[in-house]
N, C-alpha and C positions, 0 to 999 in steps of 0.2 A: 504494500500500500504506500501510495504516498500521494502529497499534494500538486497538483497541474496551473499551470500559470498560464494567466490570458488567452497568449496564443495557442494552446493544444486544447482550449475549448469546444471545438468541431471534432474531436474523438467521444464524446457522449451523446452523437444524436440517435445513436444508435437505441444506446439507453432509452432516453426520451422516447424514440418510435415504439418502443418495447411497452414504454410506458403507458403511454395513449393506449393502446393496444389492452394493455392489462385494465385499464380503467372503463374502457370501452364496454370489455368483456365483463366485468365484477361488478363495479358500482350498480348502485340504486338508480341514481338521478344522473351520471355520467354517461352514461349509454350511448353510445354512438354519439358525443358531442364534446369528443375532451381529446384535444384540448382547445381551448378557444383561441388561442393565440398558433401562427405557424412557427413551426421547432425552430427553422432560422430567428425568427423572433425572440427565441428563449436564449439560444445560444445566445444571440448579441448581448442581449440582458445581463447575461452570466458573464462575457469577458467585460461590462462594464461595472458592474458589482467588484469585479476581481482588482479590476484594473484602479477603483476606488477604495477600495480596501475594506469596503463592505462586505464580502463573502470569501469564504475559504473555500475549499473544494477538494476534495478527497477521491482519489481512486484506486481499484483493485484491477490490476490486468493478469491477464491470462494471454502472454507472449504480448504483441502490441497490440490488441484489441483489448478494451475498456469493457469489463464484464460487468462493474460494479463502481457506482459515486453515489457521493452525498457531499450535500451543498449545506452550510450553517451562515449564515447573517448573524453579527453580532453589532447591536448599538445602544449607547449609552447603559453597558450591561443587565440590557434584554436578551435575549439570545430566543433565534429562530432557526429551527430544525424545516430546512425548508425543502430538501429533496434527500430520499436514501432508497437507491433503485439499484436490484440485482436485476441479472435477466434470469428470464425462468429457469435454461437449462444450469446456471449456477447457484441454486437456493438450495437451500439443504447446507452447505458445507462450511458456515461461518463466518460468510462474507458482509451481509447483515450487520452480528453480532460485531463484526471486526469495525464496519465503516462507524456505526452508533458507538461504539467504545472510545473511537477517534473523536468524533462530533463532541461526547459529553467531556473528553481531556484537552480539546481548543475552548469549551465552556469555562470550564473550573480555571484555566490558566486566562482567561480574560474575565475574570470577577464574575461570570454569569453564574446567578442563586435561580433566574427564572426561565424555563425554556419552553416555549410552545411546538407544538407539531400540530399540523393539521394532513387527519385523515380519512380521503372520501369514504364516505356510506359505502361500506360490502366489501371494505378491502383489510383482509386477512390481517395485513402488518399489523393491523393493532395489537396483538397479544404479542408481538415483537417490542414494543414501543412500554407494553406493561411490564416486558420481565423487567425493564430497568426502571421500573417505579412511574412513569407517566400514569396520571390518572385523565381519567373524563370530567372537563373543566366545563364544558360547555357545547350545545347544540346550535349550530347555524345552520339559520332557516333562509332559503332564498327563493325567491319567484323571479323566474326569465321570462319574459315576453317577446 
């Protein structure tokens, strides 16, 4: 594992398709509409987070293909667990446990006591996100039109 700077940002869109894809698949209210934004869009987003110093970003490869990131926002020691995506054919084997154990040691080393995650309705990871004590802080409710 280790962190990816700015530019090798366009190795996790992979990720990301993977993601939309699992979200598609699982979620409740996700269903065929996620994500709203296109992946180029996310990606730019994330080398400007990086490039600002507002996100960190974590990855696991498997040769030089990106099997596994996770993305944390930390400000004015709030801390936002804002992506942690294995692809399917590698779950099971610790990749997960490994990226959240990195996220929660850039937390504790930047003052963060508070950290949110947000995740959609029908997606599994949550008892990932319980082993390490997260609890259910809160229901958001939204209407699309």
């Amino acid at each position: 594992m280790r962190e990816i700077r700015s530019d090798e940002v366009y190795k996790l869109k992979e990720c990301l398709i993977a993601l939309a894809a699992h979200h598609n698949k699982v979620s409740v209210n996700f269903r065929g509409c996620y994500p709203k934004a296109p992946v180029e869009d996310t990606l730019e987003h994330f080398t400007l987070d990086l490039n600002n110093k507002k996100s960190c970003i974590a990855v696991i490869e498997n040769g030089e293909k990106v099997v596994g990131f996770c993305k944390i926002d930390v400000d004015n020691n709030a801390g936002v667990l804002e992506y942690l995506v294995v692809l399917e054919e590698f779950r099971g084997m610790g990749y997960g446990a490994e990226l959240i154990e990195w996220a929660l040691s850039r937390f504790s080393c930047s003052g963060v006591r508070n950290i949110d995650v947000k995740v959609a309705d029908g997606n599994e990871a949550v008892s990932l996100y319980e082993k390490y004590g997260f609890k259910m802080n809160a229901h958001i409710l939204r209407l699309s039109r």
